[in-house]
C-alpha positions as CSV (number, residue, x, y, z in Angstrom):
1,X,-14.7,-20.9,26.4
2,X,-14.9,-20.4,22.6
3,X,-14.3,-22.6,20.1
4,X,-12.4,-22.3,16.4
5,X,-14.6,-19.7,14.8
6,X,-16.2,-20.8,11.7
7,X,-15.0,-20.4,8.3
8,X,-17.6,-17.9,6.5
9,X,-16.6,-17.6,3.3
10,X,-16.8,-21.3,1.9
11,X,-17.2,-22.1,-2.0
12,X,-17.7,-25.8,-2.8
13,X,-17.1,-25.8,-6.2
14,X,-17.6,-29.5,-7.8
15,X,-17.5,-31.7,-4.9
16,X,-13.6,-29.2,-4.2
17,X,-13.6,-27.6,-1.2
18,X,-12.0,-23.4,-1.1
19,X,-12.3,-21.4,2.0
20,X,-10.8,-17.6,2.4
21,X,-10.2,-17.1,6.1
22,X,-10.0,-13.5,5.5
23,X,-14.0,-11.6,5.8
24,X,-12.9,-9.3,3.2
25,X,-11.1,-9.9,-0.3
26,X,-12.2,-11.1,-3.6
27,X,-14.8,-13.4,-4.6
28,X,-13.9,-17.1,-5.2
29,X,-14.9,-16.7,-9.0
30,X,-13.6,-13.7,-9.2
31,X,-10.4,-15.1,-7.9
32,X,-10.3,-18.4,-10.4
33,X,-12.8,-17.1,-13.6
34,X,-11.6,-18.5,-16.1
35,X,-9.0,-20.7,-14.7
36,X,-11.7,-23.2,-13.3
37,X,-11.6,-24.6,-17.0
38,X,-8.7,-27.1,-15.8
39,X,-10.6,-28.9,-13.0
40,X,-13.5,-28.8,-15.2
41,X,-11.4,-30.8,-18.2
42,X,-10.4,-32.7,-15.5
43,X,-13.5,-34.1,-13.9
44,X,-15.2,-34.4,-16.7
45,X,-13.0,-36.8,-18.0
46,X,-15.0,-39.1,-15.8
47,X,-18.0,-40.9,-17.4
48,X,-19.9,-39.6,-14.5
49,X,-18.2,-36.3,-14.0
50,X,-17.2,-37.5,-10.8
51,X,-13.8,-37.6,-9.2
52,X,-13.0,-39.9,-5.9
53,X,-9.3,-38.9,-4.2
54,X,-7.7,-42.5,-3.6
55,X,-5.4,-43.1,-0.8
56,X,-3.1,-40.9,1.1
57,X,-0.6,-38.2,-0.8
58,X,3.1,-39.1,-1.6
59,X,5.2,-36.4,0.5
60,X,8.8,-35.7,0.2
61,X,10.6,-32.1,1.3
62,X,12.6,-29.9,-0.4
63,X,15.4,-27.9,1.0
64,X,14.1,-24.5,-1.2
65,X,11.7,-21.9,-1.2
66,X,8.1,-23.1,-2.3
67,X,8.3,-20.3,-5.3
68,X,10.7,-22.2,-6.7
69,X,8.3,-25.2,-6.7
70,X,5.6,-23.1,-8.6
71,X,8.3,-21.6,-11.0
72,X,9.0,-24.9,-12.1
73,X,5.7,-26.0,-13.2
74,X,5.8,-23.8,-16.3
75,X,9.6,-24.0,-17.1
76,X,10.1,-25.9,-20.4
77,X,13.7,-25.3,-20.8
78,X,15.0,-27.6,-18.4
79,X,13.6,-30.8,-18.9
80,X,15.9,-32.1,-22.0
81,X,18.6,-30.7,-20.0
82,X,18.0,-31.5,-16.2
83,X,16.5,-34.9,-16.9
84,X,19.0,-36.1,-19.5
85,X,20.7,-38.7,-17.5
86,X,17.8,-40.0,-15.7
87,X,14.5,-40.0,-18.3
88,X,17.5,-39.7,-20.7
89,X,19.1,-42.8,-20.1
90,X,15.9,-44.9,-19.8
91,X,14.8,-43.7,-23.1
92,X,17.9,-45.2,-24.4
93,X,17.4,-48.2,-23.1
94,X,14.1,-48.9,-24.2
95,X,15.2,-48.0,-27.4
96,X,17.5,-50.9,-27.4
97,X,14.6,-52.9,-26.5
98,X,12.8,-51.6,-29.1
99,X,14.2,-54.5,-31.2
100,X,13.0,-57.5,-29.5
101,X,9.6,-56.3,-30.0
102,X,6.3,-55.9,-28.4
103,X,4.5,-52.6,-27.3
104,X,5.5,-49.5,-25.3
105,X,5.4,-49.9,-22.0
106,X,3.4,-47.5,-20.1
107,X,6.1,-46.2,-17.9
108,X,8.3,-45.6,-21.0
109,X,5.2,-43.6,-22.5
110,X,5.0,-41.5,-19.4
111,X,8.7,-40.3,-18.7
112,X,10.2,-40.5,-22.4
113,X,8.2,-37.1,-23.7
114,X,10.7,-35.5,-21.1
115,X,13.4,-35.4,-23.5
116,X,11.3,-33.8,-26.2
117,X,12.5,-31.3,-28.1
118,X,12.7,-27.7,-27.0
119,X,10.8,-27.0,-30.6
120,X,8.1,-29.4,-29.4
121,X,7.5,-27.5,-26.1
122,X,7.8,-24.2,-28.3
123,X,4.9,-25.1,-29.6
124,X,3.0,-26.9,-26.8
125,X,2.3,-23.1,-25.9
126,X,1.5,-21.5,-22.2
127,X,-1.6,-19.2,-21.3
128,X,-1.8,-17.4,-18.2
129,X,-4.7,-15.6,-16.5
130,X,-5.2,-13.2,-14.1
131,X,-4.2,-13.8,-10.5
132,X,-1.0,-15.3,-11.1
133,X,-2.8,-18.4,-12.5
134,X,-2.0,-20.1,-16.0
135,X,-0.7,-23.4,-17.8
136,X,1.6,-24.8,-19.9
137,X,0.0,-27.0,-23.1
138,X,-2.2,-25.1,-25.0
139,X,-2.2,-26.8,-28.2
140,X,-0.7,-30.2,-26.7
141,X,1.3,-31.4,-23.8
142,X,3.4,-34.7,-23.0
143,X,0.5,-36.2,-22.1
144,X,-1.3,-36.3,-25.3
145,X,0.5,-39.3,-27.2
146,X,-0.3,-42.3,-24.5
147,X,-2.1,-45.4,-25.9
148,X,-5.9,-45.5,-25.9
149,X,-7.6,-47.3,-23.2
150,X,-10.2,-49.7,-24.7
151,X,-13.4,-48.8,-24.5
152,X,-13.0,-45.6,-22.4
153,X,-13.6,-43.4,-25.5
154,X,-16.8,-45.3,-26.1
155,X,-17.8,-44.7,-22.6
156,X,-17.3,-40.7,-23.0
157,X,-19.4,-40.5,-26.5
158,X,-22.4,-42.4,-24.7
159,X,-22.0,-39.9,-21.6
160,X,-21.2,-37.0,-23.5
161,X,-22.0,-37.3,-27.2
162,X,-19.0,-37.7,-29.9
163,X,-18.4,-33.7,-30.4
164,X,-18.2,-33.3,-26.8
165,X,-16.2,-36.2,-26.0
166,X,-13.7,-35.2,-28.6
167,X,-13.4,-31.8,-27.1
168,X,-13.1,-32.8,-23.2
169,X,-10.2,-35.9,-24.1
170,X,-8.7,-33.5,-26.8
171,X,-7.4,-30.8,-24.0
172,X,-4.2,-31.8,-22.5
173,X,-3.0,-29.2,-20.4
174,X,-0.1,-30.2,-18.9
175,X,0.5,-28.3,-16.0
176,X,-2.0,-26.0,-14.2
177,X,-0.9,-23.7,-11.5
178,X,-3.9,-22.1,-9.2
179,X,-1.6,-19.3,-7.5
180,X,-0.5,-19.2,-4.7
181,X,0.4,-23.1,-4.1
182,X,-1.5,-25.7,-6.4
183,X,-1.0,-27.7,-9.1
184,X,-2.9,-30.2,-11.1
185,X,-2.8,-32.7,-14.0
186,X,-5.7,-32.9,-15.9
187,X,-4.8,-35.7,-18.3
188,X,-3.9,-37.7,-15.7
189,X,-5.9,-36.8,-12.6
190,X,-3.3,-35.4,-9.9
191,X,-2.8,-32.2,-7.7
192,X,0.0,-31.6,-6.1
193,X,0.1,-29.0,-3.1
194,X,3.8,-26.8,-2.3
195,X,3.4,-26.1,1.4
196,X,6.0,-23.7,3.0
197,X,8.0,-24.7,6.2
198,X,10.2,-22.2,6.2
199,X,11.9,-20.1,3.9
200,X,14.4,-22.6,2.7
201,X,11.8,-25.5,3.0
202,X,8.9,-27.4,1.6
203,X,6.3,-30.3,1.8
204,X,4.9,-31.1,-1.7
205,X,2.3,-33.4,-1.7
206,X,0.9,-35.3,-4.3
207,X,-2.1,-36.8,-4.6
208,X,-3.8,-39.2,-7.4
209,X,-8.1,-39.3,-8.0
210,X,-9.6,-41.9,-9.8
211,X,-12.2,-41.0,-13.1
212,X,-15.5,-42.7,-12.0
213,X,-16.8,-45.3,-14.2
214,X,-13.6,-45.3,-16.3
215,X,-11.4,-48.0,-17.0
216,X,-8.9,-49.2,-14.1
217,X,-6.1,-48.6,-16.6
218,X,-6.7,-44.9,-16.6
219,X,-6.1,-44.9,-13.0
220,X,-3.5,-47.4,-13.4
221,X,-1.5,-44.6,-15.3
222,X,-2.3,-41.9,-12.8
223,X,-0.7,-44.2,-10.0
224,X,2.6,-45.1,-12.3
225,X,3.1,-40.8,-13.4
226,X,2.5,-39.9,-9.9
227,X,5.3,-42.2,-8.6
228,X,7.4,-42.1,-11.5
229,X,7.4,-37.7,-11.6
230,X,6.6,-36.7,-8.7
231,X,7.2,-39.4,-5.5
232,X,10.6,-39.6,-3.6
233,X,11.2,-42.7,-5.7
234,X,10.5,-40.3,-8.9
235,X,13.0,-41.1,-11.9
236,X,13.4,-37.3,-12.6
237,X,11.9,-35.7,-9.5
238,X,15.3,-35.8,-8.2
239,X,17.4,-33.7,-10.6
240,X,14.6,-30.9,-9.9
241,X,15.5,-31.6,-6.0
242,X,19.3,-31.0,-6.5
243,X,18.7,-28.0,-8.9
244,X,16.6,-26.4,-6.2
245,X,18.8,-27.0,-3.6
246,X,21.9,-25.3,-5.3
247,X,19.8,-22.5,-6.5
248,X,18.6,-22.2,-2.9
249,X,22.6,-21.9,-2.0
250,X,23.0,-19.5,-4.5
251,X,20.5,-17.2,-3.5
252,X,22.6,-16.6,-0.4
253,X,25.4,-15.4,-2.3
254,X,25.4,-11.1,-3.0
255,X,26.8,-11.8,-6.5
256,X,23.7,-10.7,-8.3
257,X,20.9,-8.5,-6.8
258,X,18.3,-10.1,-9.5
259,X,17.0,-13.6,-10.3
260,X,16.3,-13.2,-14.2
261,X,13.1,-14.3,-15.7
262,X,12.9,-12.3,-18.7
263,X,13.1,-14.7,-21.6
264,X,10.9,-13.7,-24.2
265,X,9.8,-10.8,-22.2
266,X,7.7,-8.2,-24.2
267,X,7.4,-4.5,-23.2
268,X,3.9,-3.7,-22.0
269,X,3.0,-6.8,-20.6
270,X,0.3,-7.1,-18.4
271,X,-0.7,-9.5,-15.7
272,X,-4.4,-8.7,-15.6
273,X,-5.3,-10.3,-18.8
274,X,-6.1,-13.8,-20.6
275,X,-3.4,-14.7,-23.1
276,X,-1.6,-17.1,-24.9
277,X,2.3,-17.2,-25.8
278,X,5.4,-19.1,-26.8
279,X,5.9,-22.3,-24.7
280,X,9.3,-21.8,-23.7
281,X,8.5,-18.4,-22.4
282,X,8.8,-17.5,-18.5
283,X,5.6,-15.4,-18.9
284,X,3.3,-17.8,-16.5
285,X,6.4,-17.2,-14.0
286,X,6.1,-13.2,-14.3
287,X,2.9,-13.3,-14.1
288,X,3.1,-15.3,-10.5
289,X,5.3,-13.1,-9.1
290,X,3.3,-9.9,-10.2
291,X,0.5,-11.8,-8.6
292,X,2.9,-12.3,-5.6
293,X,3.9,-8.8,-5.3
294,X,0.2,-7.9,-5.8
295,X,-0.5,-9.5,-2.6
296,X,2.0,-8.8,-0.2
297,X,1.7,-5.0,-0.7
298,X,-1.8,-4.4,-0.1
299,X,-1.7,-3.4,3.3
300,X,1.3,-1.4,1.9
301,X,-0.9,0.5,-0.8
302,X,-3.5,1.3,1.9
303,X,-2.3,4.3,3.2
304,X,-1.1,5.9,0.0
305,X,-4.8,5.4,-0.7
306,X,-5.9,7.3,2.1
307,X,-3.4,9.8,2.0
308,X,-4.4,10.7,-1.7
309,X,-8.1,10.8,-1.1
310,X,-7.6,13.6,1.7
């Protein structure tokens, strides 16, 4: 008797593991190129450029298609809107605290940027790259405004010298998506994974790594996002969960052939290419689904291949 067969096409790229099960397909850097840029920032946002994955993943399920998961990760429209009477509400509060004085707590740092403006996430900017890969915050994120942790900064010029330092802590992508299925959080060290069930289910997982040699506060605040975004005791995680699950509903109905993600759609857009646009545009989402489509026909284009080269 046989056992599993091996994996042979294993890429360990900075202590992360990526197999391809398939012999035949692209190259892992052909795959990522450019992309790799976000668990670079990420790691070496540790003193030591080291990452260590701390404790188990949260888990909760979601009674929707995984794309919808991914789709959501570069949707700035909703957030002011969907979130208004959960992150909503707590901002108000604190703001009546505000008065008795004292400083921002951490958890108020970490979900109030959720009600920023849509002309703040205009300009927070998205960039995509080939593959169906790409990120919201180009030029910031709501995860560039949290206090400084003492001494940390100090720690990052000594490893890294003051230019460099500058330059790692100064990109805060918000969220990266690594078609098909991943997601991480630079600025705050967590990846979250959407694993299909079915076709009206998913597991996301999220999971939380710790910066070696950095301040315990910095991990501190990776524990507190993670359960306050994206844990089943989330403060907004939930208004996502019940927007999913009616859209989910909805997608059963023959009203309308066509989900529409055109907003700020230009003619002649491509989905091979590194670029940059508006932040509140659905272009990272096109470009996942052109990715998507990419994919699932191959075997399809194969034989109109053929069939032409006779």
């Amino acid at each position: 008797m046989k056992g599993l067969a091996p994996v042979a096409n294993v890429k360990i790229y900075r202590e992360f593991i990526f197999a391809r099960l398939n012999d035949t397909g692209e190259s892992f850097e052909a795959f990522f190129g450019d992309s790799l840029s976000s668990i670079d920032n990420m790691i070496d946002r540790s003193p030591e450029g080291k990452l260590v994955l701390e404790g188990a993943p949260l888990r909760y399920m979601h009674n929707c298609n995984w794309k919808m998961l991914v789709e959501n990760q570069t949707d700035t429209c909703h957030p002011m809107v969907a979130h208004e009477s959960s992150a909503g509400t707590a901002v108000s509060v604190w703001e009546k605290e505000q008065a008795k004085g004292g400083p921002k707590p951490m958890a108020v740092e970490v979900y109030a940027p959720f009600m920023a403006p849509y002309e703040f996430f205009e300009g927070m900017g998205i960039r995509v790259w080939p593959h169906g890969h790409g990120h919201t915050g180009v030029t910031t994120s709501i995860h560039a405004d949290y206090s400084a942790v003492p001494g940390y900064f100090d720690q990052m010029v000594e490893a890294y010298g003051e230019e460099r330092a500058r330059a790692i802590l100064g990109e805060n992508r918000h969220n990266t998506v690594y078609f098909p299925h991943i997601m991480i959080k630079g600025p705050i060290q967590t990846m979250r994974v959407f694993r299909p069930l079915a076709a009206d289910r998913t597991l996301v997982e999220s999971y939380t790594f710790r910066l070696v040699g950095a301040p315990d506060m910095l991990f501190e605040r990776t524990l507190m996002y993670n359960r306050l975004i994206n844990a089943p005791t989330s403060i907004v995680g939930h208004d996502d969960l019940e927007v999913y699950e009616r859209a989910q509903k909805g997608l059963a109905s023959d009203a309308l052939e066509w989900v529409n993600v055109q907003r700020l759609y230009e003619p002649g857009e491509r989905h091979d290419v590194t670029e940059t646009a508006n932040g509140t545009s659905e272009r990272q989402m096109r470009n996942q689904f052109a990715a998507w489509v990419h994919y699932m026909t191959l075997d399809m284009a194969e034989p109109a291949r053929v069939e032409a080269a006779e």
